[in-house]
C-alpha positions as CSV (number, residue, x, y, z in Angstrom):
1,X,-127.8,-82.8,-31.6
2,X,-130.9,-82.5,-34.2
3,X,-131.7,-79.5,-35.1
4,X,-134.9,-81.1,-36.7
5,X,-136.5,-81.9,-33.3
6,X,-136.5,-78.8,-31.3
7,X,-139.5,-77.1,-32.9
8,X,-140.9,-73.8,-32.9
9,X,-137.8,-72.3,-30.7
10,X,-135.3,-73.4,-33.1
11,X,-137.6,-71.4,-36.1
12,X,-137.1,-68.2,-34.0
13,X,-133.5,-68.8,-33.7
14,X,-132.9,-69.6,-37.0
15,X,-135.0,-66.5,-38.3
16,X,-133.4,-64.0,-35.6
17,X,-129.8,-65.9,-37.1
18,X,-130.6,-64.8,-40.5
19,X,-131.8,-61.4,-39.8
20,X,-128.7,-61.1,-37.6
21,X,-126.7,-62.8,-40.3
22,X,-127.8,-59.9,-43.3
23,X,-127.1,-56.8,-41.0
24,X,-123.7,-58.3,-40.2
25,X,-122.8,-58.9,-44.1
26,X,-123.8,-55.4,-45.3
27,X,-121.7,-53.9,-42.8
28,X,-118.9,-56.2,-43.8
29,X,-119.6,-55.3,-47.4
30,X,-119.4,-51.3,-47.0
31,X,-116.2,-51.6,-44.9
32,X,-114.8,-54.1,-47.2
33,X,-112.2,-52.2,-48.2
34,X,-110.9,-52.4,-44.3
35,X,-111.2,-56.2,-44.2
36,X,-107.7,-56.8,-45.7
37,X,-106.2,-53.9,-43.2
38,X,-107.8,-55.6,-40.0
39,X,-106.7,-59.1,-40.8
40,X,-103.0,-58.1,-41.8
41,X,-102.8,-55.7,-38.3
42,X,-104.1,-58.2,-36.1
43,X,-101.5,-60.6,-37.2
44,X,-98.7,-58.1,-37.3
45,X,-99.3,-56.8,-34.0
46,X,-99.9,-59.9,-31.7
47,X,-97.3,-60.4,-29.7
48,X,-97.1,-64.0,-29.5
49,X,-94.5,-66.6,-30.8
50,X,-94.2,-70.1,-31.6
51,X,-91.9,-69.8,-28.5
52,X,-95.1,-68.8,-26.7
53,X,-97.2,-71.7,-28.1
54,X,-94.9,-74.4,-27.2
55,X,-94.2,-73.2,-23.5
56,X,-98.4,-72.5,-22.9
57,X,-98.9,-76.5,-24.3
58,X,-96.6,-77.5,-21.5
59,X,-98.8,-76.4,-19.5
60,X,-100.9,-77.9,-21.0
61,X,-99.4,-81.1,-20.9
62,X,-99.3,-80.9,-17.3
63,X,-102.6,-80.8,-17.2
64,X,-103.2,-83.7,-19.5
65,X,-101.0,-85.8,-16.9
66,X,-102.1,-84.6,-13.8
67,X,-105.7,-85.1,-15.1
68,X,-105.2,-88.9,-16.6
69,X,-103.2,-89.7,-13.6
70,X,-106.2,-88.8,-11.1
71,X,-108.8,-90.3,-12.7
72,X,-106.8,-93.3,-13.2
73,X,-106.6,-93.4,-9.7
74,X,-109.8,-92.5,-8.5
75,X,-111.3,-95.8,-10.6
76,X,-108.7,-98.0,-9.0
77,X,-109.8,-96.6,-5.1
78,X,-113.6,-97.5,-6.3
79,X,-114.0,-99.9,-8.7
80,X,-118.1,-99.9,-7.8
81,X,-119.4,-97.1,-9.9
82,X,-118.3,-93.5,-10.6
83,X,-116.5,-91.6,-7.5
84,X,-118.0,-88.3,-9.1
85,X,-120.9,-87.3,-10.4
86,X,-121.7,-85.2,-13.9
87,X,-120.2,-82.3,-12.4
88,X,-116.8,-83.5,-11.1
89,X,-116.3,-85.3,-14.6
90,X,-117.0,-82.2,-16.2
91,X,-114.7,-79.8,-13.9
92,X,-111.7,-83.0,-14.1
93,X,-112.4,-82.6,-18.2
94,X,-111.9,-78.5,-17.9
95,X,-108.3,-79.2,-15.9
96,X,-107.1,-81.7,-18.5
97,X,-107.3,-78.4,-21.2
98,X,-108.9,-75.2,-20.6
99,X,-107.9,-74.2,-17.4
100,X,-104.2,-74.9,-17.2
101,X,-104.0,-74.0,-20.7
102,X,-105.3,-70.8,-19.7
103,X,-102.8,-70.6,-16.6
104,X,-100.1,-70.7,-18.9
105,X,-101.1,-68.2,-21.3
106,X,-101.6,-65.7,-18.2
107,X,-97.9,-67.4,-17.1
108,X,-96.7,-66.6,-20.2
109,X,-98.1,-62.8,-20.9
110,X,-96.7,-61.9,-16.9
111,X,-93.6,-63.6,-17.9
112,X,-93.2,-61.4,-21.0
113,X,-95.0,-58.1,-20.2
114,X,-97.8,-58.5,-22.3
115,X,-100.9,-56.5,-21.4
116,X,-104.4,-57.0,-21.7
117,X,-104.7,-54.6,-24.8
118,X,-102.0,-56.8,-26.8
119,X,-103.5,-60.1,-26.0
120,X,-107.0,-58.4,-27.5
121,X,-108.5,-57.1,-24.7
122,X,-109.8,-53.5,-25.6
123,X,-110.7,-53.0,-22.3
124,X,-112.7,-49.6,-23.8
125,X,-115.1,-51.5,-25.9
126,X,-115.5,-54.6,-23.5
127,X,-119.3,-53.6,-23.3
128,X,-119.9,-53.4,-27.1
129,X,-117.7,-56.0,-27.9
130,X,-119.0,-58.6,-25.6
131,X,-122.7,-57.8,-27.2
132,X,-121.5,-57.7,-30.5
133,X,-119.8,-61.1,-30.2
134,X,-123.8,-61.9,-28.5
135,X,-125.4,-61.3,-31.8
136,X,-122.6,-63.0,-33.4
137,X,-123.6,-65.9,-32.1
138,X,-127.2,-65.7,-33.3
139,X,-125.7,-65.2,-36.7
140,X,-123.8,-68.2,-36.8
141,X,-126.6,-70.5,-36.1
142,X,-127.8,-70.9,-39.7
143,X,-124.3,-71.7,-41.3
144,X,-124.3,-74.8,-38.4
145,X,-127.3,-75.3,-38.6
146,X,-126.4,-76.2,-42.4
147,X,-122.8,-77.7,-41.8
148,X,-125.1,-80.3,-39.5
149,X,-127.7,-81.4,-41.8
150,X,-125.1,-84.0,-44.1
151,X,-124.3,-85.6,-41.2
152,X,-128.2,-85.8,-39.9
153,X,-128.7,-87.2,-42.9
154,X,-125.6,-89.8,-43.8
155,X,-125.6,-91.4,-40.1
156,X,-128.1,-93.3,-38.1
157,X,-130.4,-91.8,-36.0
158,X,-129.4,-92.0,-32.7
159,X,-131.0,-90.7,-29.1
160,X,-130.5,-87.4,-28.2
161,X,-127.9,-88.6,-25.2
162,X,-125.5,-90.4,-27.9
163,X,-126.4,-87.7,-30.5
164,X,-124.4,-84.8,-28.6
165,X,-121.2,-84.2,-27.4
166,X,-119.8,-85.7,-23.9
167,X,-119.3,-82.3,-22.3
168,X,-123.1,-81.6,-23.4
169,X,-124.2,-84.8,-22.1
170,X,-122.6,-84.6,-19.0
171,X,-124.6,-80.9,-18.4
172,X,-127.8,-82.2,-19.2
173,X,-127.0,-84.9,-16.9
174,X,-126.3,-82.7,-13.8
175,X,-129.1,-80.4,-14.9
176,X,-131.3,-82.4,-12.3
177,X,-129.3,-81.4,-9.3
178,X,-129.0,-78.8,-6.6
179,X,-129.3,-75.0,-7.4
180,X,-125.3,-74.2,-7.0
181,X,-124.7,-77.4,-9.2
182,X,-126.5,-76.6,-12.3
183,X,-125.1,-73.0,-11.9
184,X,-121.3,-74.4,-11.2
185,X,-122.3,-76.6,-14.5
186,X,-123.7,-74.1,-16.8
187,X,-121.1,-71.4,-15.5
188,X,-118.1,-73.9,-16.6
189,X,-119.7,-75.1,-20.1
190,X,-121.0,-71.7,-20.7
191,X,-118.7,-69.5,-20.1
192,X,-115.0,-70.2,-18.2
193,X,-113.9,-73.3,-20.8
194,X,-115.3,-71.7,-24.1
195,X,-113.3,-68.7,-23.1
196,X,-110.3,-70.5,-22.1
197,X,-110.6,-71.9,-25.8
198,X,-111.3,-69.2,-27.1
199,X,-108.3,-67.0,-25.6
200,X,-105.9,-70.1,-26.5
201,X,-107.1,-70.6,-30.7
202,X,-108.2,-67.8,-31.7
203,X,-105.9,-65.2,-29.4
204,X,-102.8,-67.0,-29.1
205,X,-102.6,-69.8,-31.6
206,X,-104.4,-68.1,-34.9
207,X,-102.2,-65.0,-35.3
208,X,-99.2,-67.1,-34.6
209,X,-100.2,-69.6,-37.7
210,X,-101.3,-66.4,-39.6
211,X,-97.8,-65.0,-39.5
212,X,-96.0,-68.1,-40.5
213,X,-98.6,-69.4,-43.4
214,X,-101.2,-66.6,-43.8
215,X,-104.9,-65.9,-42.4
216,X,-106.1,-68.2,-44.7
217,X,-104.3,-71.4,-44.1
218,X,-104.4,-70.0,-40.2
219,X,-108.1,-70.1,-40.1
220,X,-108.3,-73.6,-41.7
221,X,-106.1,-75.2,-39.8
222,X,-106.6,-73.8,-36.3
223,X,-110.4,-74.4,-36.9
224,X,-109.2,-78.2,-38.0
225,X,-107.6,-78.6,-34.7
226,X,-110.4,-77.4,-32.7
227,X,-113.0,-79.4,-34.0
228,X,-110.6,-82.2,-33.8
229,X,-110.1,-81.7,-30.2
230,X,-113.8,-82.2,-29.2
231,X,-113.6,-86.2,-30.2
232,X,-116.8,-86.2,-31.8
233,X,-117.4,-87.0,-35.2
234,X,-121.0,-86.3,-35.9
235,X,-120.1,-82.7,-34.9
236,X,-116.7,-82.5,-36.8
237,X,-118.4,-80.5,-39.8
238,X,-120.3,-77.9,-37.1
239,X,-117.6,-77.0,-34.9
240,X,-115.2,-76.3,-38.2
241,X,-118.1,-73.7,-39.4
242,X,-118.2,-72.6,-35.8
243,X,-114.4,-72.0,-35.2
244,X,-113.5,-70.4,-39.0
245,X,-116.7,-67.6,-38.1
246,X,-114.8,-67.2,-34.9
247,X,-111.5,-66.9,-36.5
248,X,-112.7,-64.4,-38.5
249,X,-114.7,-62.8,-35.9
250,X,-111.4,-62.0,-34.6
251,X,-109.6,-61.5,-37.7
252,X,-112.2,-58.5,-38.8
253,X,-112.6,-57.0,-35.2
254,X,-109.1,-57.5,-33.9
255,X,-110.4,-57.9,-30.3
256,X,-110.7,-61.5,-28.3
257,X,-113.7,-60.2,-26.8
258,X,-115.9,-60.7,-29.8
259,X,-115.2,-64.4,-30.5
260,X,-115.2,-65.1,-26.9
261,X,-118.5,-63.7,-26.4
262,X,-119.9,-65.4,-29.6
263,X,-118.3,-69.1,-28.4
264,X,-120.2,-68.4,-24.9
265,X,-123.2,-67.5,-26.5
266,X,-123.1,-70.5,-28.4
267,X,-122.9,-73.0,-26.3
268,X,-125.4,-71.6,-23.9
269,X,-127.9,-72.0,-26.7
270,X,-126.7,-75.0,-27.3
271,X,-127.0,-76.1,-23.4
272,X,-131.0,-74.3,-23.6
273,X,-132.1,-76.3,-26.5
274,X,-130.0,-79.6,-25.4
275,X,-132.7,-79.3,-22.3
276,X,-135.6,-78.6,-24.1
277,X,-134.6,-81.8,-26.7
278,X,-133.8,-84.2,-24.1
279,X,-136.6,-83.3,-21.9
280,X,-139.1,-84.1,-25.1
């Protein structure tokens, strides 16, 4: 997507990013001292394992199969055209990953005993948490904003529809259907998959990393492997810059709240102005 070509509304984002962006860094900088303390106790206290990875990615798996294995079949059955439309291809794409995925980290904590509070969930600050991660997301605009530009400026110009990602493609493309469709469509890209994501990087996946290589090398490589995951080169560069500030969004507030308010934030932006471009 071009950041170039949405006008006046992106200027307002991008300033309200900044401005959002300089009240986040002085308060990082006077509780700097913390920063060190937050990172080392949210990876010391999460209770997850490798053991925990590996069982929630069968789970996964399942999903991978079951998902292939139906769409496989529904092309056979009608070789004609599509048998769904923008929104079944975007609900089939949420049960290859994010949803069983997410079944089998809730499989997994019940299995265990792990409650809400240990998985991130400060249940007390939900409200201030889930705005905080809001503003977040405003202040992360700017640094993809600027991850973007190289690659606006190295690769072709393309349309807006082969410009963006196949998830946003496919909500832009349902956009123009019934009331309870776009809201089934927005809902999903919006909200349930980025915080199925969300609760499977940065909650289960990050601290796991952190405590066998460090935060560090955790936040590189788990935000290597989700911007990896989307298939999409052009926006390879973005989604890293995206997925470290969550990382560390987690990291420095040590709730899964934050980032998983910031990622839903995000892409709702992103689905506004992916509107307003293609529409133009």
């Amino acid at each position: 997507m071009k950041w170039a070509e949405t006008g006046v509304a992106d200027i307002g984002l991008l300033a309200a990013g900044l401005a959002v962006g300089i009240m986040f860094l002085r308060m990082i900088q006077r509780r700097r001292r913390d920063l060190k303390h937050a990172v080392d106790g949210c990876i010391r206290e999460s209770p997850w394992s490798l053991a925990d990875v590996a069982a929630v990615l069968l789970f996964t798996a399942g999903g991978i199969i079951a998902g292939l294995t139906v769409t496989v079949a529904a092309r056979l059955l009608n070789r004609e055209g599509d048998v769904v439309g923008p929104l079944g291809q975007l609900l089939a794409g949420a049960a290859i990953f994010p949803f069983p995925t997410t079944v089998g980290i809730a499989f997994v904590a019940v299995r265990r005993g792990i409650i809400p509070g240990k998985m991130g969930f400060r249940l007390r600050y939900a409200v201030s948490d889930a705005l905080i991660g809001l503003l977040a997301a405003l202040a992360v605009l700017p640094l993809v904003i600027a991850a973007s530009l190289p690659v606006e400026i190295m690769v072709p110009r393309m349309k807006p529809s082969e410009d963006m990602q196949p998830v946003m493609s496919l909500v832009l493309g349902g956009l123009g259907g019934g009331v309870w469709e776009t809201a089934v469509m927005v809902v999903t890209a919006g909200i349930a998959v980025p915080a199925a994501e969300e609760l499977f990087f940065r909650g289960l996946l990050l601290p796991v990393v952190g405590k066998q290589y460090g935060a560090r090398t955790a936040v590189i490589v788990v935000s290597l492997i989700f911007a990896a995951i989307h298939f999409h080169a052009r926006s390879f560069l973005p989604l890293f810059v995206l997925a470290a500030c969550l990382s560390a969004a987690f990291f420095y507030t040590r709730s899964i709240v934050v980032p998983i308010a910031m990622h839903c934030g995000f892409n709702l932006i992103q689905i506004a102005r992916g509107l307003t471009l293609v529409q133009s």
